[in-house]
N, CA, C and O of each residue as an XYZ file, in Angstrom:
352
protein
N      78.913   -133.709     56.310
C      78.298   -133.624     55.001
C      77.214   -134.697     54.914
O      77.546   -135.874     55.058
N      75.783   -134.327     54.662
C      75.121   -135.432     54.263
C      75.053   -135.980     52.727
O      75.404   -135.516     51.642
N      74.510   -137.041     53.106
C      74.403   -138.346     51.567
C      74.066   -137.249     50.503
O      74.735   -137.280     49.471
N      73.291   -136.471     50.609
C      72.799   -135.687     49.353
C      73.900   -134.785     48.973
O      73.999   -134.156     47.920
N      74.743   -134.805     50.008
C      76.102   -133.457     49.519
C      76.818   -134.319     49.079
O      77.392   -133.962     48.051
N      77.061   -135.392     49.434
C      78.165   -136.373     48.854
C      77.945   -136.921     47.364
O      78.857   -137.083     46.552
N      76.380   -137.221     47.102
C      75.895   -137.558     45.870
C      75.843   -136.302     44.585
O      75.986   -136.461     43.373
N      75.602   -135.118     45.311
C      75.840   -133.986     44.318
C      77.456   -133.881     43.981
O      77.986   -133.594     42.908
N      77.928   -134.135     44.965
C      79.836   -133.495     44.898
C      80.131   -134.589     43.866
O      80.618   -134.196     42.806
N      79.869   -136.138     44.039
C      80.386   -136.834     43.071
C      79.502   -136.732     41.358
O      79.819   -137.449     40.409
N      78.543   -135.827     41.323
C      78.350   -136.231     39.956
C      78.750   -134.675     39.612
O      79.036   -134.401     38.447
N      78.769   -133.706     40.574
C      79.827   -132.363     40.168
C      80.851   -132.849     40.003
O      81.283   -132.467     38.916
N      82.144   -134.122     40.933
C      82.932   -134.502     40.478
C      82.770   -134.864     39.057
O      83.387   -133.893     38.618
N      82.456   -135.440     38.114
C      82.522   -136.358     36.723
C      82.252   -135.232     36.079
O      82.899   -135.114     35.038
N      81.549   -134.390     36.319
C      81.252   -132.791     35.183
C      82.767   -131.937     35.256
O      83.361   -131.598     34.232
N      83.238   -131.677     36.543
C      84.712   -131.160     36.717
C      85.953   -132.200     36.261
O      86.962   -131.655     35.815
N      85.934   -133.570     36.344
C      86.627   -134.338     35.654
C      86.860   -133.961     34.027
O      87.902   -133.527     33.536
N      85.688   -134.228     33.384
C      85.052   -134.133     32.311
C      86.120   -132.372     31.352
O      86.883   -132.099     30.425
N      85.605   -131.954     32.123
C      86.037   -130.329     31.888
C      87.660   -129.868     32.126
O      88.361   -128.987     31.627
N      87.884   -130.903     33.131
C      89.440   -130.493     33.186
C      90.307   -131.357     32.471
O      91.519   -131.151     32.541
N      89.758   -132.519     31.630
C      90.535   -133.085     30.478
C      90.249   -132.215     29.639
O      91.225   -131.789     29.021
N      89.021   -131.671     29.309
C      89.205   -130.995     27.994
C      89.934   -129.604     28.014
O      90.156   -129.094     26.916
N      90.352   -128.902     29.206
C      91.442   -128.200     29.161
C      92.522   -128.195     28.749
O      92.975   -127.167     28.245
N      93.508   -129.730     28.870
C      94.715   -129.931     28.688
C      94.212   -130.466     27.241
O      93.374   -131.141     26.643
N      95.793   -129.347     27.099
C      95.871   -129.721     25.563
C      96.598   -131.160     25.066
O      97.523   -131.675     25.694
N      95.954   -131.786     23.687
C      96.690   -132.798     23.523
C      95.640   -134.085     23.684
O      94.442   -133.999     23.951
N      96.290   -135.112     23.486
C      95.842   -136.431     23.614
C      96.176   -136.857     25.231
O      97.272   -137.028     25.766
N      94.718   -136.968     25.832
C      95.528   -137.907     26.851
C      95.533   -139.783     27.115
O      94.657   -140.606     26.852
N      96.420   -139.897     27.513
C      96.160   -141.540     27.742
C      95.847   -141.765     29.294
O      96.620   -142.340     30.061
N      94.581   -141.222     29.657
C      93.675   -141.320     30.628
C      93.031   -141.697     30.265
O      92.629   -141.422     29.135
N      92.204   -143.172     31.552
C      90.825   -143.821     31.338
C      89.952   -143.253     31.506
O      90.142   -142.069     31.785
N      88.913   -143.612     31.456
C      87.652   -142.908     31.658
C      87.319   -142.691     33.366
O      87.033   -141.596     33.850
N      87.424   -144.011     34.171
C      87.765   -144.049     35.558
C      88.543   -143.611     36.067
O      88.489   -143.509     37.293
N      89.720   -143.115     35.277
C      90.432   -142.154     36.748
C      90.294   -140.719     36.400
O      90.762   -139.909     37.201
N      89.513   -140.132     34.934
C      88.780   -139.117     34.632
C      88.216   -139.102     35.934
O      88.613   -138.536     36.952
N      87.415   -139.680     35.771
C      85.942   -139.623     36.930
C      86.551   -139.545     38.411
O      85.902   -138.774     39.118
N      87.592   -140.127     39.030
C      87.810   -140.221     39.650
C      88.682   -138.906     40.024
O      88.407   -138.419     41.120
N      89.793   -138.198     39.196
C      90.464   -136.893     39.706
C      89.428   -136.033     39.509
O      89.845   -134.938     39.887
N      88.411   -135.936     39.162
C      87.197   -134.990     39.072
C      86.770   -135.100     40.484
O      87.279   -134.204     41.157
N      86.099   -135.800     41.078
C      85.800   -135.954     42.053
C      86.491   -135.390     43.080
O      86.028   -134.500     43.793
N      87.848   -135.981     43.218
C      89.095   -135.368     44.136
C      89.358   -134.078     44.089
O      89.779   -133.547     45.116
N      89.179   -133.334     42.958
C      89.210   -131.780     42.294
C      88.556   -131.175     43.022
O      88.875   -130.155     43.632
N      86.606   -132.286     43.056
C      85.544   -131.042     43.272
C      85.435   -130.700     44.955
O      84.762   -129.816     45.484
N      86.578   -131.986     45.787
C      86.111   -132.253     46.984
C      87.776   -130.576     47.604
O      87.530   -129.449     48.035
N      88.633   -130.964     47.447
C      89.442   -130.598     47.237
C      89.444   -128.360     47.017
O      89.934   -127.371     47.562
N      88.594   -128.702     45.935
C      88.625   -127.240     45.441
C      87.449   -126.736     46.058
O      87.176   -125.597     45.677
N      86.725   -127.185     46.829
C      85.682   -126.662     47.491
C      86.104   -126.424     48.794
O      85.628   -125.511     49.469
N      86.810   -127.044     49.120
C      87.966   -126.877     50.353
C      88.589   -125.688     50.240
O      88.324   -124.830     51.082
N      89.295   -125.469     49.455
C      90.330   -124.182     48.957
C      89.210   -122.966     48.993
O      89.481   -121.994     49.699
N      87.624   -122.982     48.060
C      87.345   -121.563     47.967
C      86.621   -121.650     49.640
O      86.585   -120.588     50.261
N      86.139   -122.750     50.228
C      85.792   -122.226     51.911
C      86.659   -121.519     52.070
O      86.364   -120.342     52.279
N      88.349   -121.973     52.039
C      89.478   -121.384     52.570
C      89.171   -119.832     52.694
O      88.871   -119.149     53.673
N      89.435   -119.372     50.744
C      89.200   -118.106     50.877
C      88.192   -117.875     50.970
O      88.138   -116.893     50.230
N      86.664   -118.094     51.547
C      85.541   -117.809     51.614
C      84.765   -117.199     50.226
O      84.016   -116.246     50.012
N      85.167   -117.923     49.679
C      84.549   -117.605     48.043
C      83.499   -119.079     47.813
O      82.967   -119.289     46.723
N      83.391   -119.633     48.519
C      82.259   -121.128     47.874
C      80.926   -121.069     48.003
O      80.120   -121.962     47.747
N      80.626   -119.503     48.592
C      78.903   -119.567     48.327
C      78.833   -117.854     47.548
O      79.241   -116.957     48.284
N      78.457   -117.532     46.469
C      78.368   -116.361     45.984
C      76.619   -116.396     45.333
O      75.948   -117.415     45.168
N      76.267   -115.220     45.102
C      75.003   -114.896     44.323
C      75.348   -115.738     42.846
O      76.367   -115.765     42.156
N      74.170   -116.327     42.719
C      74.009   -117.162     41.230
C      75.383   -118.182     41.120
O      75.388   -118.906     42.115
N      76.248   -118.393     40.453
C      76.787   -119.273     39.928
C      77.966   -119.168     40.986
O      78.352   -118.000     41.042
N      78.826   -120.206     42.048
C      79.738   -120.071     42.235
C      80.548   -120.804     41.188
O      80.722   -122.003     40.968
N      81.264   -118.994     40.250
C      82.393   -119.313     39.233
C      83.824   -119.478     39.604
O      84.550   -120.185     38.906
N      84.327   -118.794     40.790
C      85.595   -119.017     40.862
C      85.612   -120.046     41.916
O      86.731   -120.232     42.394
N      84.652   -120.767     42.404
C      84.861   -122.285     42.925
C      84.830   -123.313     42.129
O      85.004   -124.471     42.511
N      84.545   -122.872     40.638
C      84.114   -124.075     39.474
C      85.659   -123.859     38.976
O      86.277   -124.909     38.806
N      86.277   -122.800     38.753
C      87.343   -122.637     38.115
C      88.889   -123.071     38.985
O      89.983   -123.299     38.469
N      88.548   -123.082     40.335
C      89.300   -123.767     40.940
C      89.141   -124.684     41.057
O      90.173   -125.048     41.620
N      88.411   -125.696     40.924
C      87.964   -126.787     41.036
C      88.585   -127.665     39.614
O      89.428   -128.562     39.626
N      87.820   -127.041     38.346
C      88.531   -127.493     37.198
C      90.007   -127.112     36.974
O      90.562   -128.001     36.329
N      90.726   -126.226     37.246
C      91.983   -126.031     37.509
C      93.060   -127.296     38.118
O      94.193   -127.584     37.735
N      92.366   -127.797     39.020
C      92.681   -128.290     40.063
C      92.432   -130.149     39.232
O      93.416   -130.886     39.291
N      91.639   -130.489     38.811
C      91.457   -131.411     37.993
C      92.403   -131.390     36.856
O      93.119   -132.384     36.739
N      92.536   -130.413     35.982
C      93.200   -130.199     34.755
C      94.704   -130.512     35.496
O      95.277   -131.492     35.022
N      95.188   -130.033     36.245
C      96.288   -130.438     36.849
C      96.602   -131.928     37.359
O      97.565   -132.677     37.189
N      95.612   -132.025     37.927
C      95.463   -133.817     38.076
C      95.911   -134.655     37.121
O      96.836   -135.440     37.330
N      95.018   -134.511     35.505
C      94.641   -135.101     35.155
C      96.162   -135.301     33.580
O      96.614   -136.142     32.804
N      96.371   -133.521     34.076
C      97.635   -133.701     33.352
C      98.847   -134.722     34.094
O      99.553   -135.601     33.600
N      98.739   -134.148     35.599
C     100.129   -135.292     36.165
C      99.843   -136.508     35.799
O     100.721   -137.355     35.636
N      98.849   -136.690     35.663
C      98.493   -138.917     35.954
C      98.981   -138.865     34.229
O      99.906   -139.609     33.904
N      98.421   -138.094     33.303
C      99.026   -138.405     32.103
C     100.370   -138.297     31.950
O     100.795   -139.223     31.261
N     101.152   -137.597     32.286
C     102.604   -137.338     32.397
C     102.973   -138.930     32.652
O     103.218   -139.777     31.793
N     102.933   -139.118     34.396
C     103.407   -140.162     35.152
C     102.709   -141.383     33.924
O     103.665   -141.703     33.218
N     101.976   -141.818     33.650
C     101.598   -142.661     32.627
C     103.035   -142.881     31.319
O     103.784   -143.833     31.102
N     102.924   -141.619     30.731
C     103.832   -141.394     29.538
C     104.779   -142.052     30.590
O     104.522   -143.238     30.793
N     105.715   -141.584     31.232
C     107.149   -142.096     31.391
C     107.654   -143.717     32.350
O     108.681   -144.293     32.710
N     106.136   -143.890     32.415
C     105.988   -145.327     32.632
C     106.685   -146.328     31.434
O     107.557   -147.169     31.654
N     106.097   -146.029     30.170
C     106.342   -146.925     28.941
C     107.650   -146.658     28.476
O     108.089   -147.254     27.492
């Protein structure tokens, strides 16, 4: 991967971060940095998965690599909130 794929994936990471908190319902007690950060892991992650099924390059918008991707965050972002809650 070059610097320019890595620099797009991480600010696609913080847009897929971004998007997969506002999925889960509720208040979360997530920072803003590990927002940013399971976004990232999501976008690297879920781009992995649609190569898998060969779905990560389509005409115009790849949607079901964005939706796995935010899926995949929203899940994140719910566990770290969970594991948080039963910390206190």
């Amino acid at each position: 991967m070059e610097i320019s794929g890595i620099i797009s994936a991480i600010i696609i990471g913080i847009v897929i971060g971004v998007l997969g908190r506002l999925v889960v319902p509720g208040r979360q007690h997530v920072g803003v940095i590990w927002t940013i950060l399971v976004g990232i892991v999501a976008a690297f992650i879920g781009s992995a998965i649609a190569a898998g099924f060969d779905v990560q390059s389509t005409k115009g918008v790849d949607w079901i690599e964005w939706l796995i991707q935010i899926g995949l965050a929203a899940l994140g972002i719910a566990a770290l909130d969970n594991r948080r809650l039963h910390r206190r």
